[in-house]
C-alpha positions in Angstrom: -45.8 67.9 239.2 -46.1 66.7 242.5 -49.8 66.7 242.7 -49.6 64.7 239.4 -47.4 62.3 240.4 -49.9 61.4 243.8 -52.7 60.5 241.5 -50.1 58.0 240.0 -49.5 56.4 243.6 -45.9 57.8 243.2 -46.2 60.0 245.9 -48.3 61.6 248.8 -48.1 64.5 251.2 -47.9 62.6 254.7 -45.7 60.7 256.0 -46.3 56.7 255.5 -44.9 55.6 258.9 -45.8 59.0 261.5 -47.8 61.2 258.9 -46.3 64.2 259.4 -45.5 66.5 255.3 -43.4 64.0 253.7 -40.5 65.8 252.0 -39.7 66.5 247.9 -41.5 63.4 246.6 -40.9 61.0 248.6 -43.3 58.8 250.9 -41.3 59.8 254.0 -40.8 62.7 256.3 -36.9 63.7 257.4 -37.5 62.5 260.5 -37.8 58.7 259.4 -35.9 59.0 256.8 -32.9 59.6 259.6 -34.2 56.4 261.2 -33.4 54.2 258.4 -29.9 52.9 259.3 -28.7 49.5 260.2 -29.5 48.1 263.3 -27.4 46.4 266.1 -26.6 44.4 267.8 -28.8 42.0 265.9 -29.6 38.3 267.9 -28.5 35.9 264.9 -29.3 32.5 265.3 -28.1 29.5 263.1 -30.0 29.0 259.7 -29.4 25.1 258.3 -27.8 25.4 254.9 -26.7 29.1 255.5 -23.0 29.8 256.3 -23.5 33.6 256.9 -26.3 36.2 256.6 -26.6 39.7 257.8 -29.2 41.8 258.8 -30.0 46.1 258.3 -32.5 46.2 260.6 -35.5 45.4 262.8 -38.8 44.6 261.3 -40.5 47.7 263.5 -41.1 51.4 263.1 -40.3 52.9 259.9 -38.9 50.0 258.2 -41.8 48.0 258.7 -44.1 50.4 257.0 -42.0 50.7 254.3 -42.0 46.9 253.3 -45.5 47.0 254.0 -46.3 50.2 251.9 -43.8 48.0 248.9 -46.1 45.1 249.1 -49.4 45.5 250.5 -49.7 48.9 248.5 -47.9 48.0 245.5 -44.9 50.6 245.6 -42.1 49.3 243.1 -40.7 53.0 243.2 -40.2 53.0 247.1 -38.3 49.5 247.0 -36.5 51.4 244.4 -35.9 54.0 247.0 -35.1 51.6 249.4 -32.4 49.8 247.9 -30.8 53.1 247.4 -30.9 53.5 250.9 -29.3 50.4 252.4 -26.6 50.3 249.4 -24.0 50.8 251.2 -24.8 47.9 253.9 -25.4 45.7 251.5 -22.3 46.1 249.4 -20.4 46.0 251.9 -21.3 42.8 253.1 -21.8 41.4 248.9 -17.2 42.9 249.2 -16.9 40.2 252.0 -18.3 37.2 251.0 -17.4 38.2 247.3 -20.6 35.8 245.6 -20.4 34.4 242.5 -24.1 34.9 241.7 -26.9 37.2 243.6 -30.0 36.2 243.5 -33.6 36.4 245.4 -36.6 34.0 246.4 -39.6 34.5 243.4 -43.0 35.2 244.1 -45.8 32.1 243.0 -47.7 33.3 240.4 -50.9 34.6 241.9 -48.5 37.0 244.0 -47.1 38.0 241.3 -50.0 38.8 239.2 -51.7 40.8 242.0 -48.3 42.7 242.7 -47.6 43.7 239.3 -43.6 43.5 241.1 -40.8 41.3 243.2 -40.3 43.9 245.8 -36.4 42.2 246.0 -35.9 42.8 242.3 -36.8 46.4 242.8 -34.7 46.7 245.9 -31.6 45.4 243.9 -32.1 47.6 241.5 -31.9 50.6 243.3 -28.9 49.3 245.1 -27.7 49.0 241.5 -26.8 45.4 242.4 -26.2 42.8 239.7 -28.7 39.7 240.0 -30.0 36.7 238.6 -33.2 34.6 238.7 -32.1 31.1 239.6 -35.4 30.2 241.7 -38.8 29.9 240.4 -42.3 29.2 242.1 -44.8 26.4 241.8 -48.5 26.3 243.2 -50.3 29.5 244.5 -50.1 29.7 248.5 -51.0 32.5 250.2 -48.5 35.3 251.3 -46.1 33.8 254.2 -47.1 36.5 256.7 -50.8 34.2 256.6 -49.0 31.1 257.7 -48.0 29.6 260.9 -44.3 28.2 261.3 -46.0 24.2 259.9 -47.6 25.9 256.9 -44.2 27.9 256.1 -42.4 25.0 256.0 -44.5 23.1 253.5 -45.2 26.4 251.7 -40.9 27.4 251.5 -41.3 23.4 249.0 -42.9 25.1 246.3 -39.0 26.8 246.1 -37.1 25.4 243.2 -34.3 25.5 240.6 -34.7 26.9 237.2 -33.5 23.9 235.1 -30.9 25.9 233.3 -28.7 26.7 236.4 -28.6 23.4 237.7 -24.6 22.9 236.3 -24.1 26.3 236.0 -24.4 26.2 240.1 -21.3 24.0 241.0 -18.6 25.3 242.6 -20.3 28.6 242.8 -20.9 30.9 246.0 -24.3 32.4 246.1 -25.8 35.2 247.6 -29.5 35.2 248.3 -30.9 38.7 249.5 -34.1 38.7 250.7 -36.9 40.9 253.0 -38.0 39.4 255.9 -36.4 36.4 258.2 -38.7 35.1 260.2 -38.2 31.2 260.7 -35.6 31.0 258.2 -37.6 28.0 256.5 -37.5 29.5 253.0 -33.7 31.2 253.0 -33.2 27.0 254.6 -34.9 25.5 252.0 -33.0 28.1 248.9 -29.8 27.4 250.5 -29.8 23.4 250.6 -31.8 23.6 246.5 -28.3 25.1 245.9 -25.8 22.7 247.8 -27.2 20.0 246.8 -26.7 20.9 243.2 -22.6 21.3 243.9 -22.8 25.0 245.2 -19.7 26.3 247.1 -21.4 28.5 249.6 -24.5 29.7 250.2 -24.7 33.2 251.9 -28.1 35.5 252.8 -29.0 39.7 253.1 -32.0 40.1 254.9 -33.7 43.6 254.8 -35.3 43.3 258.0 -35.9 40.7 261.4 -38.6 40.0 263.1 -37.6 39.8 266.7 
């Protein structure tokens, strides 16, 4: 079954991140999987629009392969995995700032297509968090990681509203969980899209940092 089950992409014998046996059917070997804990302290910096986000960990070692091994290698069933695995941080922070509405930032089209996936969908679901899809995508620009902190900025304007939760948005406190921070421009630009429609608050989760 296992062999079967590497043909799919599903699973493989080493280790993504050290490539030592990987155990049962996972992508992983004990060893990282032990790593995978939250990180701190974590330097948090202000975000316009945000008024709270956390953090699980650095964007290095074994969590960095993992988002890369989601995305770059198409792996819906490890983001599954992975959302299992930081469930617990991320409820616990969903309990404090008790949100109204979770939701994520959606991929442009062409990402999409070649994907197949929303790696944050996939995360939420194996956190068995409730979501919904307020944002949508216009234009096709290349993956983030490609852009320099200019071309981020006017990239995170193809972010906007989905026209049927514009008044369903006042008064509301929203939760936006995302992968990577690493200017803030996009969580910046979700956040103010919602104030500015009459949101209440506007909180973000943040898998991983780049520090």
């Amino acid at each position: 079954m296992r062999n079967f089950l590497r043909l799919l992409g599903i699973s493989q014998a080493e280790c993504i991140h050290c490539h030592n046996p990987a155990i049962e059917d996972l992508f992983l070997c004990k060893e990282c999987i032990q790593d995978i804990k939250p990180f701190h302290p974590i330097e948090y910096t202000h975000i316009p629009y945000v008024f709270s986000y956390r953090v699980f960990g650095k964007y290095e070692g074994v969590l960095k392969s993992i988002v890369q091994q989601i995305k770059f290698s198409k792996n819906p069933f490890l983001a599954r995995w992975l959302g299992g695995s930081i469930k617990d941080h991320l409820w616990e922070f969903i309990e404090q700032t008790n949100p109204d509405i979770i939701t994520f930032p959606e991929l442009n089209l062409r990402r999409f297509w070649t994907r197949g996936f929303n790696q944050i969908e996939e995360i939420l679901k194996g956190a068995e968090v409730p979501y919904q899809r307020v944002f949508k995508r216009v234009g096709f620009d290349p993956p983030m990681a490609r852009l320099d902190k200019k071309k981020r900025i006017k990239a995170s304007q193809t972010h906007t509203l989905r026209k049927e939760w514009i008044e369903v948005l006042e008064g509301k406190k929203v939760l936006i969980v995302d992968d990577v921070l690493t200017t803030g421009g996009t969580i910046s630009r979700l956040c103010e899209l919602l104030l500015s429609v009459g949101a209440e608050q506007t909180n973000a989760y943040f898998l991983t940092k780049e520090l």
